[in-house]
KEPA-584614 format. One record per residue (C-alpha): residue number from 1; residue in three letters; z negated, x negated, y negated. Coordinates in steps of 0.1 Angstrom, whole numbers. Layout:
[NUM; ALA; [Z; X; Y]] ...
//
This chain:
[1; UNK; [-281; -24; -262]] [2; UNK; [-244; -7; -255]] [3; UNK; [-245; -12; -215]] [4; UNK; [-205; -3; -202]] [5; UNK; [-205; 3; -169]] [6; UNK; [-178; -10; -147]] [7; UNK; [-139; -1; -147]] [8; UNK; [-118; 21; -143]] [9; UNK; [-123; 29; -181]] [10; UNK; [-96; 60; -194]] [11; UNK; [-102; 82; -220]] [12; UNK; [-100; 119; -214]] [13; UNK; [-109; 144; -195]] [14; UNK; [-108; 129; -163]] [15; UNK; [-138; 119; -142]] [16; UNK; [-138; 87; -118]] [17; UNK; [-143; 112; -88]] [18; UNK; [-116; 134; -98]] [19; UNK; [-87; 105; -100]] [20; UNK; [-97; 93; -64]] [21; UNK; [-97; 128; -52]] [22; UNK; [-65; 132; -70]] [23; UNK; [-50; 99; -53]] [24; UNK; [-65; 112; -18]] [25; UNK; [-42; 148; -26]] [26; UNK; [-12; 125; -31]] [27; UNK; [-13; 111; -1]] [28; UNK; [-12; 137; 19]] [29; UNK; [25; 145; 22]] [30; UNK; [29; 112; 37]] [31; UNK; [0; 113; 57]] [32; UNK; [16; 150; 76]] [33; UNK; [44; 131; 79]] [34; UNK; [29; 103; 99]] [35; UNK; [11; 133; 122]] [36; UNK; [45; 152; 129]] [37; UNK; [63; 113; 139]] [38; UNK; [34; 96; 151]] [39; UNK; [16; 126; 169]] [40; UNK; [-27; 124; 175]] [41; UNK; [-24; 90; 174]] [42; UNK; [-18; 89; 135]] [43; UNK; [-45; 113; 128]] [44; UNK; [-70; 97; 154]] [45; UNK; [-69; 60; 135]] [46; UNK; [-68; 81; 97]] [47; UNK; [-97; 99; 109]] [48; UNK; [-113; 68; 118]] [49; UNK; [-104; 45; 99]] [50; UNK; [-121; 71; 70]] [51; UNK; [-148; 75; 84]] [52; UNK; [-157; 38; 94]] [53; UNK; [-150; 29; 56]] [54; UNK; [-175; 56; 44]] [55; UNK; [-203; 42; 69]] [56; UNK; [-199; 9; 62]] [57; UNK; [-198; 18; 19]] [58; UNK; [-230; 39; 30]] [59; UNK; [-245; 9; 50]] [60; UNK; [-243; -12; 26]] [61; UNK; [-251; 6; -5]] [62; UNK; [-280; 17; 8]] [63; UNK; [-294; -18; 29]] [64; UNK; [-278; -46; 9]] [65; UNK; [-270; -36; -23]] [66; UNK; [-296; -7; -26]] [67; UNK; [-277; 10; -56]] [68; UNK; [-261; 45; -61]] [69; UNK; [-256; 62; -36]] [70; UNK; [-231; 89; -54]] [71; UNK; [-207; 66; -51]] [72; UNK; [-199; 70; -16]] [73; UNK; [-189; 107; -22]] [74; UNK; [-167; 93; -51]] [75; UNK; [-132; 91; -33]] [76; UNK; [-128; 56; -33]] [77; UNK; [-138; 46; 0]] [78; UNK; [-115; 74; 14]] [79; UNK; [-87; 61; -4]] [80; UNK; [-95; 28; 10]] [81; UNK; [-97; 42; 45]] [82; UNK; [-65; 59; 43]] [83; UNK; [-48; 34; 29]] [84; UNK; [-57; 9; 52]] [85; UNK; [-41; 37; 81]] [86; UNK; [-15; 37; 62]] [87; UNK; [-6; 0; 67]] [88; UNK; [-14; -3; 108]] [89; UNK; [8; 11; 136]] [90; UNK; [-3; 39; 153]] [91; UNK; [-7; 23; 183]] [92; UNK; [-35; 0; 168]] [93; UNK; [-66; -3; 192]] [94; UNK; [-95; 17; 173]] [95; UNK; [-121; -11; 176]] [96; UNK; [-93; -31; 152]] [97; UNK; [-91; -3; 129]] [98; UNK; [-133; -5; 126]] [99; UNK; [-129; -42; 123]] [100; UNK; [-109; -37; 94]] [101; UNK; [-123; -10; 69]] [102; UNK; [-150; -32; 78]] [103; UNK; [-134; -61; 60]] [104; UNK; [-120; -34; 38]] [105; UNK; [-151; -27; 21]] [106; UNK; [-175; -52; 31]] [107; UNK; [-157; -82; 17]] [108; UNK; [-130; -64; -2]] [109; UNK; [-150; -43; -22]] [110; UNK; [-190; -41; -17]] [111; UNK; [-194; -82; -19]] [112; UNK; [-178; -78; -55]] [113; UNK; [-205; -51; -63]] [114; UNK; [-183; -18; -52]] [115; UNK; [-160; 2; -71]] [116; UNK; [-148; -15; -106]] [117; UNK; [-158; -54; -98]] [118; UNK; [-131; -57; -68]] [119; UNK; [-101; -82; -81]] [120; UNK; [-85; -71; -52]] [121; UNK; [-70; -42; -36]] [122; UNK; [-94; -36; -4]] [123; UNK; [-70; -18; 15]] [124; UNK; [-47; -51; 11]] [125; UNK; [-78; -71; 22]] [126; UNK; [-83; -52; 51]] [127; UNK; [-48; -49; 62]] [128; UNK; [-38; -88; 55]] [129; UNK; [-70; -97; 81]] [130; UNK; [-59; -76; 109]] [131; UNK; [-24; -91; 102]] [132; UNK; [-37; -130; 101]] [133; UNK; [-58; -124; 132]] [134; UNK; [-42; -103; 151]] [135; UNK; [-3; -111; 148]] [136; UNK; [2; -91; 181]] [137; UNK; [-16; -59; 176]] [138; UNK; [4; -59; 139]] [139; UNK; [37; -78; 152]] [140; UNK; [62; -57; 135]] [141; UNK; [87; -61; 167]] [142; UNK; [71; -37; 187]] [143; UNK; [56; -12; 170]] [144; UNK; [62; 26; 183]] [145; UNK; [94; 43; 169]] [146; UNK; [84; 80; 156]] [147; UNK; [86; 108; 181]] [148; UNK; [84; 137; 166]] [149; UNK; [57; 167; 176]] [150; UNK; [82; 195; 181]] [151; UNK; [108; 171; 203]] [152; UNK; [112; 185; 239]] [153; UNK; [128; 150; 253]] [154; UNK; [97; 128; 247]] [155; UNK; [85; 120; 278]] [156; UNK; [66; 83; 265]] [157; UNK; [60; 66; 230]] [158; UNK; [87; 39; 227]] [159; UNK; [85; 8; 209]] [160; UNK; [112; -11; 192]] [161; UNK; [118; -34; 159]] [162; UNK; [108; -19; 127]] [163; UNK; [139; -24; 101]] [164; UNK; [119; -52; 78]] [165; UNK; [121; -66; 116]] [166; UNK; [159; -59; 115]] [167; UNK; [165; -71; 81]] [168; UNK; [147; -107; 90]] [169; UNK; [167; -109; 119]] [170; UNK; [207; -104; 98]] [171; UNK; [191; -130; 71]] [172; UNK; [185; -154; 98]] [173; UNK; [217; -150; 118]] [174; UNK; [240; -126; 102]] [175; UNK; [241; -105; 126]] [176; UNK; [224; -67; 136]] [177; UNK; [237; -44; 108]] [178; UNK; [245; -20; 129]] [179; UNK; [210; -16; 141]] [180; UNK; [193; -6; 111]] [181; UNK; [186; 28; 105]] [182; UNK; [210; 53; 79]] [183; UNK; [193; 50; 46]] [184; UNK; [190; 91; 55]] [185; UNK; [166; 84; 83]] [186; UNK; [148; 57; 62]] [187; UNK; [145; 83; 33]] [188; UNK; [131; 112; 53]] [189; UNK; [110; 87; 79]] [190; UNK; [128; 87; 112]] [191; UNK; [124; 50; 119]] [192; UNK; [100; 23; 132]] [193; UNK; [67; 11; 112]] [194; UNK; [36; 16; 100]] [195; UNK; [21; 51; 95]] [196; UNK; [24; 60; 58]] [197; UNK; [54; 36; 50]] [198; UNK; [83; 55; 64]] [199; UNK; [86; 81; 48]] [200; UNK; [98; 72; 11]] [201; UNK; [105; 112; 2]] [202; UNK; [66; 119; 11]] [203; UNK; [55; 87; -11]] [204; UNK; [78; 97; -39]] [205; UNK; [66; 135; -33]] [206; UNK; [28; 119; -41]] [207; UNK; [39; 95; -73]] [208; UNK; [53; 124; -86]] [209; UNK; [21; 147; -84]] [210; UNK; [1; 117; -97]] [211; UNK; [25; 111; -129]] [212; UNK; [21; 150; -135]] [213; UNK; [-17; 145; -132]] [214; UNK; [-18; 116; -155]] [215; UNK; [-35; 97; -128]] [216; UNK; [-12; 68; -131]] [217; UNK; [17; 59; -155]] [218; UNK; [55; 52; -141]] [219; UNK; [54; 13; -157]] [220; UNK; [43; -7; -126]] [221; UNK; [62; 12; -98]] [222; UNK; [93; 17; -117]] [223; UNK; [91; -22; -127]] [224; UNK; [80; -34; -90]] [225; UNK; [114; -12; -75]] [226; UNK; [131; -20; -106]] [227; UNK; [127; -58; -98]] [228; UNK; [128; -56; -64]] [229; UNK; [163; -42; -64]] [230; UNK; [178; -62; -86]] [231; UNK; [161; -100; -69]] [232; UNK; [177; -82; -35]] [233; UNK; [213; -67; -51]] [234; UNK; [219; -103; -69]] [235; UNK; [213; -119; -34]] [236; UNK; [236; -94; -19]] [237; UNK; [261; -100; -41]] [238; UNK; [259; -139; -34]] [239; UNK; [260; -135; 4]] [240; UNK; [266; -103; 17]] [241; UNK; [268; -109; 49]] [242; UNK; [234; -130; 52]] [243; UNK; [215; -104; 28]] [244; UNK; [206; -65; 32]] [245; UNK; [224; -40; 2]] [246; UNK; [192; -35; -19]] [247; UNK; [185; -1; -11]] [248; UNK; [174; -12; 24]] [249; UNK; [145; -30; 12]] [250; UNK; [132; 2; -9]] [251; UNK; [131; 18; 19]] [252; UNK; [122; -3; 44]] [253; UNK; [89; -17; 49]] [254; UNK; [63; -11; 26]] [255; UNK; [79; -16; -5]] [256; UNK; [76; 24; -16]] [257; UNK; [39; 26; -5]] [258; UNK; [29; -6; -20]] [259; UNK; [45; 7; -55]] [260; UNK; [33; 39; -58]] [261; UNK; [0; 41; -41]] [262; UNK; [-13; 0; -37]] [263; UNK; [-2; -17; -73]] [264; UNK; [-11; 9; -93]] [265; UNK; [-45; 6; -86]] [266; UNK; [-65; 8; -119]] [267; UNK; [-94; -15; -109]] [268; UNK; [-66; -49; -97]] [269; UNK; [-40; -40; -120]] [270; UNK; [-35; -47; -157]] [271; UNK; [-51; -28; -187]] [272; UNK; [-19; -22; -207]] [273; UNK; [18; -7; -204]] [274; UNK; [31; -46; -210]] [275; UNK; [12; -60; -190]] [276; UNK; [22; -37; -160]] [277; UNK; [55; -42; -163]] [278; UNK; [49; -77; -155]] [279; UNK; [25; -69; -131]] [280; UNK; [52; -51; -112]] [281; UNK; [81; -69; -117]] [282; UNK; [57; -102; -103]] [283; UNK; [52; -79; -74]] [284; UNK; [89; -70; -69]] [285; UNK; [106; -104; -70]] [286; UNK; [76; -118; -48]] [287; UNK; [79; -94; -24]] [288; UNK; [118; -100; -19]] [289; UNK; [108; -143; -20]] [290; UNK; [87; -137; 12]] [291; UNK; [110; -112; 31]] [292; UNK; [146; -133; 26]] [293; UNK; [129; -169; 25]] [294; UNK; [92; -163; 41]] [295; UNK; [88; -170; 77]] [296; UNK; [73; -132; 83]] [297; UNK; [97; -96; 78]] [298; UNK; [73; -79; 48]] [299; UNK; [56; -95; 18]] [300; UNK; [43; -64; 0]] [301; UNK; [7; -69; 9]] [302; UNK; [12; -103; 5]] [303; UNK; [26; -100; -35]] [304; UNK; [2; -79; -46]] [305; UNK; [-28; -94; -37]] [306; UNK; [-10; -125; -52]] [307; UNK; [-7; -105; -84]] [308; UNK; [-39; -89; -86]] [309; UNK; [-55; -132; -86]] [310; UNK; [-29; -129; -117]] [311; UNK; [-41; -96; -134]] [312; UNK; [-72; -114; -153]] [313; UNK; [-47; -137; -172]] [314; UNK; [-27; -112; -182]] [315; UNK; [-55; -92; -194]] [316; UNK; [-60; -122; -213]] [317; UNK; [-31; -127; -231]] [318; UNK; [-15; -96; -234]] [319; UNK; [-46; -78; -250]] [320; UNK; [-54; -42; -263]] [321; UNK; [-62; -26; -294]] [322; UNK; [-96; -35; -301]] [323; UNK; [-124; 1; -297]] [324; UNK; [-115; 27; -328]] [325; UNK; [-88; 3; -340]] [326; UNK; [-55; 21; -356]] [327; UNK; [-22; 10; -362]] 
//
């Protein structure tokens, strides 16, 4: 009997522990870039939140499941882990962050069967749970602005509105564009939010590095921004005044993360190129539905879990080439 073990499948030369790893090496820029704005705090609830994803993938491997071990040194559950940091404040209580990786990889992940069965991004899991049950540890109206390591006039972390917060507020009343950020600060992560979100040059920085690595392909981020801004420039275009320039929301929020380091995960996302296109677009105009007409500032989390339910029926009708068939 032919036994195939679970996906990711790619052909080549590349190992399921060397993509993770490879994913984990793209993320640092941003994640040095969340340590110089966010200070020890960042790389306390990183470290953490790691670690508490690798015991609880351990834990449950080992008591529950009672199945290969090796995976727990395969990358994934760091990923996960950092991920999930990613999404949080910094100023999240470290029992929540536990609480969540818990989530994470206990019902994101390990009650699938672990690495290759999830339909869903665990991270995404994780993060939408601390968000649903604790709106005021994740209320994106107060989280800490960035304070830079090297800055001699910080005396105390300040909070403030993140600019998703912002944006939520000029659709509603039409009023607070002068708040928002330069699209200079948003670019190079000198505003409010979460700690891997704000800086879109260290998220592009990774993409790039995992393109050249082959670890991922350019289809679903380019058709999730692709999609995004246009949904957002067409409503600008109706009404200005009530709705952002599209550039705002690529760089506010999590829009960059989610495209580059969340959708494109191989395990939730569709198998070929056409099928991520509309994998991504589906992620881009969602993501725009909830932040202009949805009661809450982001969606991204929200659209691409939403879109990785989806993934099996477009696996199923946008098929590939049958094994050793050629064109």
């Amino acid at each position: 009997m032919f036994n195939i073990s679970g996906s990711p499948h790619v052909h080549g030369t590349m190992s399921t522990k060397k993509i993770m790893w490879g994913v984990v090496i793209a993320m640092l820029p941003a994640f040095l870039v969340s340590i110089y704005f966010f200070g020890i705090d960042a790389l306390l609830l990183t470290l953490v939140s790691v670690a508490s994803c690798l015991f609880f993938e351990w834990a449950i491997q080992k008591y529950i499941l009672k199945g290969d071990m090796s995976t727990v040194a395969d990358g994934s559950a760091v990923i996960t882990g950092m991920l999930l940091a990613f999404n949080v404040p910094s100023s999240l209580p470290i029992w929540l962050i536990i609480l969540g990786s818990l989530v994470a990889i206990g019902v994101g992940k390990m009650t699938f069967g672990g690495l290759g069965k999830n339909p869903f991004n665990p991270a995404l899991v994780g993060r939408v749970f601390l968000f649903l049950s604790f709106p005021t540890d994740m209320a994106m109206s107060s989280w800490p602005k960035p304070a830079p390591l090297f800055a001699s006039n910080v005396v105390e972390t300040v909070t403030g509105p993140t600019s998703l917060n912002i944006i939520k507020g000029i659709t509603k009343t039409g009023e607070g564009l002068d708040q928002l950020p330069s699209a200079l600060d948003m670019f190079l992560g000198s505003m409010g939010g979460s700690l891997g979100e704000i800086s879109a040059i260290a998220i592009l920085i990774g993409g790039v590095y995992m393109l050249c690595r082959k670890i991922i392909t350019w289809h679903i981020p380019v058709a999730f921004l692709a999609s995004a801004f246009i949904f957002a420039g067409i409503l600008h275009l109706v009404s200005p005044e009530t709705y952002v320039a599209p550039y705002y929301h690529l760089f506010a929020g999590g829009m960059m993360l989610g495209a580059v380091f969340m959708a494109t995960d191989m395990v939730t996302s569709p198998l070929t190129h056409k099928g991520q296109l509309i994998f991504g677009c589906g992620c881009g105009i969602l993501t725009i539905i909830f932040r202009c007409f949805g009661p809450m500032p982001e969606g991204v989390s929200f659209a691409i879990l939403i879109m990785n339910g989806v993934t099996p029926l477009i696996n199923k009708f946008i098929k590939t080439d049958k094994f050793g068939y050629k064109k």
